[in-house]
C-alpha positions in Angstrom: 134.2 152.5 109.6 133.4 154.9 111.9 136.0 155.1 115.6 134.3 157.0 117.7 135.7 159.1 119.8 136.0 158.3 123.8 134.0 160.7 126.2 135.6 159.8 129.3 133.4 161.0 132.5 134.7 162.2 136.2 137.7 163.1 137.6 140.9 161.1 136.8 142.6 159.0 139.1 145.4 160.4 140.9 148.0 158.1 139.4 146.8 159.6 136.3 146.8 162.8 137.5 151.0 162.6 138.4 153.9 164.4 136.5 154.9 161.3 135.1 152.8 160.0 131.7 150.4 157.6 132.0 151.3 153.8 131.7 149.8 152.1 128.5 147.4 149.8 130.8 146.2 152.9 132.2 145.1 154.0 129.0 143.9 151.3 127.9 141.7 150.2 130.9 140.3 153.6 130.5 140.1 153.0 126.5 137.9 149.7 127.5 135.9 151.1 130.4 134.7 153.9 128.4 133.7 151.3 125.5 131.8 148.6 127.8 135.1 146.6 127.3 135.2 147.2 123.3 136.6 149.2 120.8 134.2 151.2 119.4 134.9 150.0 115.7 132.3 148.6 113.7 133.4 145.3 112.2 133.2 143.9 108.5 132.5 140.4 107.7 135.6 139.1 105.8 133.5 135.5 105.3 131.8 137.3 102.6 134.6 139.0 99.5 134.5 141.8 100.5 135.1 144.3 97.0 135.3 147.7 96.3 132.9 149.0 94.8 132.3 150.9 98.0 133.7 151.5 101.0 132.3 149.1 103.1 136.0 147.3 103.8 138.3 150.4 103.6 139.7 152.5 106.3 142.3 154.3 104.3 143.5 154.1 101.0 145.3 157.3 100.4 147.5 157.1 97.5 145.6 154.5 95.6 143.0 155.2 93.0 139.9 153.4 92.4 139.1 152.1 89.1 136.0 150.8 87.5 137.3 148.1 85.0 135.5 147.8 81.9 134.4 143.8 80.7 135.4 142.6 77.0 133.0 143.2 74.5 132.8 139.8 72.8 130.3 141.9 70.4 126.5 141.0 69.2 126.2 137.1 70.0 122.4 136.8 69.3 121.2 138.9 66.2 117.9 140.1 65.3 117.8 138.0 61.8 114.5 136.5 61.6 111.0 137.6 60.6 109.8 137.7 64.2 112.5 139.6 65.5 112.0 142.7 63.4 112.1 145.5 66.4 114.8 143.3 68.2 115.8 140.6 70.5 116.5 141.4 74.3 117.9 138.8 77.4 115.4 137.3 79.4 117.6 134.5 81.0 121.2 132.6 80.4 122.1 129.5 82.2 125.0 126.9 81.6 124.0 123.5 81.7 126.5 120.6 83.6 127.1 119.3 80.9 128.9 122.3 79.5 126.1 123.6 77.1 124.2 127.3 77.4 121.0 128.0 77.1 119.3 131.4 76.5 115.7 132.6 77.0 114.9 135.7 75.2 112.4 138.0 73.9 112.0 139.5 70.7 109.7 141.5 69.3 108.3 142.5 65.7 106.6 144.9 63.6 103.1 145.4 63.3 103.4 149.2 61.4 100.0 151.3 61.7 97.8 149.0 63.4 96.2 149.3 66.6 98.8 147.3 68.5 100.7 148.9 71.6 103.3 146.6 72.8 100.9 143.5 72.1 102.2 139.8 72.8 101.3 136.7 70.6 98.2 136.2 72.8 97.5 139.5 71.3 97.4 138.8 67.5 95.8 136.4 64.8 96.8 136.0 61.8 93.4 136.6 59.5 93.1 137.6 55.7 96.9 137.3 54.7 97.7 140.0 57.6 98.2 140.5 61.2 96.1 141.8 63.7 94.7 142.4 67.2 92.7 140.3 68.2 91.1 142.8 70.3 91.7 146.9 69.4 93.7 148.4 72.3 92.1 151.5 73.8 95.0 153.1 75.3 96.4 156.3 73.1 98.7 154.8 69.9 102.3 155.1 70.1 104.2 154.3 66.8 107.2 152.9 68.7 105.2 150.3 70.3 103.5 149.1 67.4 105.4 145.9 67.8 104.5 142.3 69.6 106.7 140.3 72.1 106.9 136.3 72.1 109.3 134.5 74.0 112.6 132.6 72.5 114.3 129.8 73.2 118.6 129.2 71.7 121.3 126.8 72.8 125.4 127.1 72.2 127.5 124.7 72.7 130.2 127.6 73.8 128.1 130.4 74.5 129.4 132.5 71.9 127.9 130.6 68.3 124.2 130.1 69.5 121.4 128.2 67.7 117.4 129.3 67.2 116.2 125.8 67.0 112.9 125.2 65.4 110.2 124.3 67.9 107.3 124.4 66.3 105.2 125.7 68.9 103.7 129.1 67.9 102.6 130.9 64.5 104.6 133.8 63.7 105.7 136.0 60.8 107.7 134.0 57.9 108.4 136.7 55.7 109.3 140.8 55.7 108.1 143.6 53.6 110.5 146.7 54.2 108.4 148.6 51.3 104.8 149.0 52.3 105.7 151.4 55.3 109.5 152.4 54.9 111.6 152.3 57.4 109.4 150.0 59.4 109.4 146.2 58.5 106.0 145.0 57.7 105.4 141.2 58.8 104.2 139.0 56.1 103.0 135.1 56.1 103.0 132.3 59.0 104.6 129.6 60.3 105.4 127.6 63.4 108.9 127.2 61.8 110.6 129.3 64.7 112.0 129.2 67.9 109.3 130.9 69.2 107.4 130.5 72.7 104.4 132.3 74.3 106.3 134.5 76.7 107.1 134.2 79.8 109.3 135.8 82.5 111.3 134.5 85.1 113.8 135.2 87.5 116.1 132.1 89.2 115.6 133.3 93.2 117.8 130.3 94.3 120.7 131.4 92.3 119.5 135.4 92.0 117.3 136.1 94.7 118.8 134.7 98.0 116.0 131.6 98.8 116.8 128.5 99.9 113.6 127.0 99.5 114.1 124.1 96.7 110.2 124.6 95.7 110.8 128.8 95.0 113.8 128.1 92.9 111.6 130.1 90.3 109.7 133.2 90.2 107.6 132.8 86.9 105.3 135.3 85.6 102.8 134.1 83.0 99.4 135.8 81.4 99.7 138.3 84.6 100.0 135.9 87.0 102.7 134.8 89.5 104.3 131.3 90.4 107.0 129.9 92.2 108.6 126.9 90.8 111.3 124.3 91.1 112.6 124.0 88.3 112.4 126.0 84.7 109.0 124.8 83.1 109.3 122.3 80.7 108.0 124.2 77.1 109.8 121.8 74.8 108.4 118.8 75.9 105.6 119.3 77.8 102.5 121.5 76.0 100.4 121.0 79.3 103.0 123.6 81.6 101.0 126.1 82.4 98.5 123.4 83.9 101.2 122.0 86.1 101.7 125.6 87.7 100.9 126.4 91.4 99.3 129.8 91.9 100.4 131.6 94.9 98.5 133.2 97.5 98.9 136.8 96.3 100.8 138.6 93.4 104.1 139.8 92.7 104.6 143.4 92.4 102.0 145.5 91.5 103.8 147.3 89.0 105.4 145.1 85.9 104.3 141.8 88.5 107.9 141.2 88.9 110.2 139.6 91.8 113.6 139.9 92.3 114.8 138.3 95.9 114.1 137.8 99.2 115.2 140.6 102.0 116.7 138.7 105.1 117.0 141.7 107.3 113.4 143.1 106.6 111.5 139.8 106.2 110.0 140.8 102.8 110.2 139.9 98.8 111.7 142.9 96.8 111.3 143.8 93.5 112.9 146.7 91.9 111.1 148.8 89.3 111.4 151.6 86.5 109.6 154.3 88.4 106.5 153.6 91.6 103.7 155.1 89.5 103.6 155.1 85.4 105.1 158.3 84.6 108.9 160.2 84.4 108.5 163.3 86.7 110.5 164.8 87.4 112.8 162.2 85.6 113.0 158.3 85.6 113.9 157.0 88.9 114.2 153.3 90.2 111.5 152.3 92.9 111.7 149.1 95.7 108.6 147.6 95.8 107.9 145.1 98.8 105.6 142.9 100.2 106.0 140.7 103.6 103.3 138.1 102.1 102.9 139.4 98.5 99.5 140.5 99.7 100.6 144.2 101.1 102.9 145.9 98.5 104.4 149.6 99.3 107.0 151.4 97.5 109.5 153.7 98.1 111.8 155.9 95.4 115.5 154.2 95.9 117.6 155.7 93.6 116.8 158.9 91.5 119.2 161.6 90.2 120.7 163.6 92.4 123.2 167.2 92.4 126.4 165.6 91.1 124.7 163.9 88.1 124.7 165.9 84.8 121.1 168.0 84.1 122.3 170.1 81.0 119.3 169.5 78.6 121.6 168.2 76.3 122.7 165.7 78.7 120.3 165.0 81.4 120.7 161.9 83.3 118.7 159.2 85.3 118.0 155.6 85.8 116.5 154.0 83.1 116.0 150.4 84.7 118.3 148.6 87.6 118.5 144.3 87.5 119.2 143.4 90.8 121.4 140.1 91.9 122.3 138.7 95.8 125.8 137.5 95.7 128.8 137.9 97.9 126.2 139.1 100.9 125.2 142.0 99.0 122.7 142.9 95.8 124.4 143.9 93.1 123.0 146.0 90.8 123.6 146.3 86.8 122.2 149.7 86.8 121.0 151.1 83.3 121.9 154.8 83.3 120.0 157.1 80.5 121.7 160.7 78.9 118.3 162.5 77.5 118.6 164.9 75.0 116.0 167.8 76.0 116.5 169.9 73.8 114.9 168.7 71.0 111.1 169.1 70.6 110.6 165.7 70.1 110.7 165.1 74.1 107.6 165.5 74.3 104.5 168.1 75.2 105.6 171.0 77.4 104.1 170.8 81.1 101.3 173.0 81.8 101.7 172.7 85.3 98.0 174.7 85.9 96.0 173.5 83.3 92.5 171.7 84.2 93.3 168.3 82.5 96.7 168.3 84.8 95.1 169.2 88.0 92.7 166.5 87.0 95.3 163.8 87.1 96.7 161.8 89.9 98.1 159.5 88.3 99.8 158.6 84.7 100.8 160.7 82.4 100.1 164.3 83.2 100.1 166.2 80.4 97.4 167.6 78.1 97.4 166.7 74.3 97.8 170.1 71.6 96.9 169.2 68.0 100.8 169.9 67.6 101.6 167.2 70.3 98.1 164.9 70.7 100.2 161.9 71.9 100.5 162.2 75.9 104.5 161.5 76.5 106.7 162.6 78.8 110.2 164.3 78.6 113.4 162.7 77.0 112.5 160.1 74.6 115.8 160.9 72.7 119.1 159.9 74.3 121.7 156.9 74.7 122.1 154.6 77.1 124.9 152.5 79.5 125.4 150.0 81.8 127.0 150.4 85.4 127.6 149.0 88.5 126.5 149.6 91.9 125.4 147.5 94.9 123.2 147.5 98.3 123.7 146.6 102.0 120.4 147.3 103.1 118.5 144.8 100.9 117.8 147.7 98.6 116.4 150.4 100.2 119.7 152.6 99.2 122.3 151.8 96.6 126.0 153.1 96.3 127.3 156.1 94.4 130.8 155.6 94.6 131.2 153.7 91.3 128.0 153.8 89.4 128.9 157.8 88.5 130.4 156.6 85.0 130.4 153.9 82.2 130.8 150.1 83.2 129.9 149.5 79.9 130.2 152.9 77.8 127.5 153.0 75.2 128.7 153.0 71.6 130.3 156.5 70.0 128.3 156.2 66.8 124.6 157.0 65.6 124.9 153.0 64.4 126.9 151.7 66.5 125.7 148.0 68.3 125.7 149.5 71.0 124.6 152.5 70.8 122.0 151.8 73.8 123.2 149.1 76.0 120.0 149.3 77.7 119.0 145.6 79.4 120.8 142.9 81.6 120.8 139.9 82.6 123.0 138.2 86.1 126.3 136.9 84.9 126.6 133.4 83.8 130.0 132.0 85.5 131.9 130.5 83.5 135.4 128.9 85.0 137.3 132.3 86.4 134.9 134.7 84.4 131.8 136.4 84.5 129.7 136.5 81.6 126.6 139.2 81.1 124.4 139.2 78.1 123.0 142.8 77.9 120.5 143.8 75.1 121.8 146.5 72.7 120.5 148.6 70.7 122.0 150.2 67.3 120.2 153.9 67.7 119.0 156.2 70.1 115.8 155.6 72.2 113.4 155.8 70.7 112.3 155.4 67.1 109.6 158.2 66.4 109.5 161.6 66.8 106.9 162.8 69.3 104.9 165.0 66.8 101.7 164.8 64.9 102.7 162.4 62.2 105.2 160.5 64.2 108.0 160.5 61.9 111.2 158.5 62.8 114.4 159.8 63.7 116.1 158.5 60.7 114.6 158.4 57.1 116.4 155.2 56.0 116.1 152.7 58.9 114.8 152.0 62.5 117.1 150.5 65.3 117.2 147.4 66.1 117.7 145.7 69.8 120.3 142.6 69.7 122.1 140.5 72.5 125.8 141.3 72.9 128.4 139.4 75.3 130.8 141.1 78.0 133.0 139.1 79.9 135.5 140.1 83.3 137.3 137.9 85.6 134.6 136.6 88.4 134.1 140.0 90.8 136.6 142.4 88.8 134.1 145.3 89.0 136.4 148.0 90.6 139.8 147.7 92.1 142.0 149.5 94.7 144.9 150.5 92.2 148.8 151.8 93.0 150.9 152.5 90.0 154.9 153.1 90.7 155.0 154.3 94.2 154.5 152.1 96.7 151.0 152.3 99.1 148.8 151.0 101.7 145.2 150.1 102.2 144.0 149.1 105.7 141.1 147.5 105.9 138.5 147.9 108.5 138.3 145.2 111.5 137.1 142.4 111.4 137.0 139.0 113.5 139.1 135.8 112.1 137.1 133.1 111.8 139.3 131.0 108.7 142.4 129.4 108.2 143.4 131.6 105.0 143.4 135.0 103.5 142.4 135.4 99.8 143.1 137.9 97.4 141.3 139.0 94.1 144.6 140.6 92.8 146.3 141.5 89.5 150.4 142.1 90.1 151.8 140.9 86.9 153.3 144.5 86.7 153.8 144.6 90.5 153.9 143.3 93.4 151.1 143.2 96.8 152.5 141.9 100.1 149.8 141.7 103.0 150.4 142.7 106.8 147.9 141.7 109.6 147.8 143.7 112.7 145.8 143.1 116.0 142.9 145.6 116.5 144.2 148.2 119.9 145.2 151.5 120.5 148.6 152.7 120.7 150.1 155.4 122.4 150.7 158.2 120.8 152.6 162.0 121.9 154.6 160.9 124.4 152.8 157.9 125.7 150.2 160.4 126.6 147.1 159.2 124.2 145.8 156.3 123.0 144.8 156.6 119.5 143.3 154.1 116.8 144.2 156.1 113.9 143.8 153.0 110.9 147.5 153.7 110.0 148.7 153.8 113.3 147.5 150.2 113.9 150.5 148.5 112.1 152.3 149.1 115.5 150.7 146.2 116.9 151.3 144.0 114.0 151.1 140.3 115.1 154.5 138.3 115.3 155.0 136.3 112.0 152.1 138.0 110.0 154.5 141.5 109.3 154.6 142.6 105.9 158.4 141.3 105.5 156.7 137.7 106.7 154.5 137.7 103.8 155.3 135.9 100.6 155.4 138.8 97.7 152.0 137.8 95.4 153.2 138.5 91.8 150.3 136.6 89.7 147.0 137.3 88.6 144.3 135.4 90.3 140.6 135.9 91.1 141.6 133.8 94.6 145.5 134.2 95.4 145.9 132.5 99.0 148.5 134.8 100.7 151.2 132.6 102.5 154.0 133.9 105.4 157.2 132.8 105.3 157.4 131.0 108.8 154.1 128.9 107.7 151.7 131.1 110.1 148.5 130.6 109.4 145.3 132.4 110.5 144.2 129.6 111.7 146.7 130.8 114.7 144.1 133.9 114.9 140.7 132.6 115.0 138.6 134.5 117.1 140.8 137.9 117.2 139.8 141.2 115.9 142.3 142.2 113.3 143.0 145.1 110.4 145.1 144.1 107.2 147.5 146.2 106.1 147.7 145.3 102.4 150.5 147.1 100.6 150.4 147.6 96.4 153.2 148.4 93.8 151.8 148.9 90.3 149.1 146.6 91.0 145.4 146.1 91.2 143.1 144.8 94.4 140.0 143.6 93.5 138.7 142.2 96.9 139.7 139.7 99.8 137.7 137.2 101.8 138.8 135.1 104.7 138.2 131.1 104.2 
């Protein structure tokens, strides 16, 4: 919030001009004339919670610290246990039925050591002669880590926590693993439709998600490099005809990974938010909006990349790795995967000749030229670990909030082998009664498996990571709080109009207490009755009668929507249509949010 200071022009009138101070309707005729009859304050919306993981709401908060709160790790949920999920199993989408029961679409991915597979799907592969292969050699340059294939998976739970791979018996796939013909990797062996396999498909809900109202694009489903928007999740239990039931759409989703993530109100355009606008890391991984009024005419625009205050030792060199985007609350949210590189290890990658012909020859892609010591064309910082954190958007993505996405949401694990070692991929939360629950994809080692060097070694002798789903839950919107320990302080919010009958905290004061002050939205008079100032915590001076802080009814719970009550029964309902500020006081206690209702 921003007041802006009032330039008033020409001489003053004589009245104003006399020994004695000016009368408080002088200055405040003045205050209005200069303003076209308004304040000059810039007004939230308080229909929508408004949280803090930025500023958006606050006009001061001295005293209190903010705090990104960390979810409970309910640990790996969904292992990587089967013959077809040999590389590892990562979150696609997670819904809770009415009826109580989850479901869980996922993608794993498996094996296929030295053959000419590069991240290959199961449209990719036959199985011919007792073995696995392409069905057609891919030309692009070999990459040991993605000699592996995707397929799509589908698991229920009947708590979300204990989840079954039922066997669907829709797709061949490995049945068996050989972990001694190319040690560490698993070689796949056999086949069988006796999985839970799928051919994959992506998806992402836009009527939950993605902020459309249209019944008929619920869905935005990408299959076989195509997109469609759908009603309803296609049918691939019951129904082997789905993909014929598919509408094409007049266009494509985004031109790079053909996703789509929601639809921009204020710009009139679908958004989709991508590792990177072209296919390479220079100077570093960065996350790119991609855009499209009519998904005919894409642009895109770099939206978040690394900037002075992050760390760039090359031992710890950080960026964006990927960012999943979610509309809720009247803002995107973003679950922003956060990557520390390691740089100083020669398996980065090739060394930049900046003026070498096969560079200056490049536009595009990867732009650097292969040595017989490095012949495989990669880029910088393949070694590192990986987080999760949180950030969000007011602008329907074109810029995204620093303030608490500088650290851990969700730390990565400590250990070489620890589950989480990368937490890497997300999924929007699934709500379930006062909680949020994510299912991220982990991974038990450091990105990525090989060395970049001729022979394309692994990092470790003895084993290759794995990726697995783990579970985090929080209490519905407890991303960051406002926090006061022993002493007693203030926040006050930024105006806004009243248009409820209630006031509604996300609050923790088990420890504490919070009590809750509402004051109308003037200047007061300040030195003397000789200026007229709209300092935020000045404003309490005009605090409305009834809705004082000693009025208010101490809240000493924990809820994710405590309705704040005054003792005399005033209700805001009494101010609907007035511009007010909330002074909201906390003693050892934690403010999450508020919303008026």
């Amino acid at each position: 919030m921003k007041f802006e200071l009032l330039r008033l022009s020409g001489k003053f009138p004589h009245a104003f001009r006399a020994s004695s101070p000016p009368t408080f309707s002088w200055l405040l005729a003045l205050t209005l004339a200069a303003t076209g009859g308004k304040l000059a304050a810039e007004e939230i919306d308080a229909g929508d919670w408004q949280l803090f993981i930025d500023d958006h709401a606050v006009a001061r908060s001295t005293g209190l610290d903010r705090v990104v709160h960390h979810p409970k790790s309910l640990g790996v949920v969904i292992d990587a246990d089967q013959p077809w999920e040999t590389h590892g199993v990562a979150p696609v989408h997670f819904l809770r039925k009415a009826d109580g029961t989850f479901v869980g679409y996922y993608s794993s991915h498996w094996w296929v050591p030295n053959t000419d597979a590069r991240s290959a799907t199961i449209n990719d592969m036959v199985y011919v002669d007792g073995a696995w292969r392409t069905r057609t050699p891919d030309a692009r340059p070999q990459d040991r880590d993605q000699q592996y294939v995707e397929v799509g998976c589908y698991a229920t739970s009947p708590d979300g926590v204990h989840w079954i791979k039922p066997n669907l018996g829709l797709l061949d796939a490995p049945s068996g693993t050989d972990w001694k013909k190319f040690p560490p990797f698993p070689h796949p062996t056999g086949s069988s439709r006796n999985n839970n396999a799928y051919s994959p498909f992506h998806f992402t809900d836009l009527g939950q998600h993605g902020n459309v109202s249209d019944p008929a694009r619920h869905y935005a489903i990408q299959v076989d490099g195509h997109g469609y928007f759908a009603a309803e999740i296609p049918d691939l239990l019951h129904d082997p005809d789905w993909r014929k039931k598919l509408a094409p759409i007049d266009g494509t989703f985004s031109t790079r990974w053909g996703g789509l993530n929601f639809w921009d109100d204020a710009h009139h355009e679908w958004v989709a938010m991508v590792q990177n606008a072209v296919p390479h890391w220079l100077p570093s991984r960065e996350i790119a909006r991609f855009s499209s009024p009519d998904l005919k005419r894409w642009t895109s625009e770099i939206v978040l990349d690394p900037d002075a205050d992050d760390p760039h030792e090359p031992n710890r060199y950080d960026e964006p790795m990927m960012l999943t985007p979610f509309h809720s609350e009247g803002v995107v949210f973003g679950l922003l995967s956060w990557f520390h590189g390691d740089r100083t290890t020669p398996d980065g990658g090739p060394v930049l000749e900046k003026n070498s012909p096969a560079v200056r020859a490049r536009h595009q892609g990867w732009p650097w030229p292969t040595t017989d010591e490095n012949p495989f064309v990669w880029p910088w910082a393949r070694k590192g670990v990986n987080e999760m954190r949180i950030t969000l958007s007011r602008d329907g993505g074109h810029s995204w909030d620093r303030t608490s996405s500088r650290e851990a949401w969700i730390p990565h694990g400590t250990e070489q082998d620890s589950f989480d070692r990368l937490v890497i991929t997300a999924t929007p939360p699934v709500r379930v009664g006062d909680e949020d629950w994510f299912y991220l994809g982990v991974c038990d080692g450091d990105h990525l498996v090989s060395r970049a060097n001729a022979q394309r070694t692994p990092y470790s002798r003895d084993r290759v990571r794995i990726g697995r789903i783990a579970l985090y839950t929080q209490k519905h919107d407890r991303y960051v709080s406002l926090s006061a320990a022993t002493q007693r302080e203030t926040l006050v919010t930024k105006p806004f109009v009243v248009n409820g009958d209630a006031l509604h905290l996300n609050v923790d004061a088990t420890r504490g207490r919070v009590r809750v002050g509402i004051a109308e939205l003037r200047p007061v008079l300040t030195l003397k009755d000789t200026t007229s100032s709209t300092a935020p915590h000045l404003l309490e001076q005009n605090v409305l009668a009834g809705f004082a802080r000693d009025d208010c009814r101490p809240i000493e719970g924990d809820g994710i929507d405590e309705v704040v009550q005054f003792r005399n029964g005033s209700s805001l309902a009494a101010l609907r249509g007035r511009t007010v500020v909330l002074f909201i006081e906390l003693l050892d206690a934690d403010l999450y949010g508020f919303q008026v209702k």
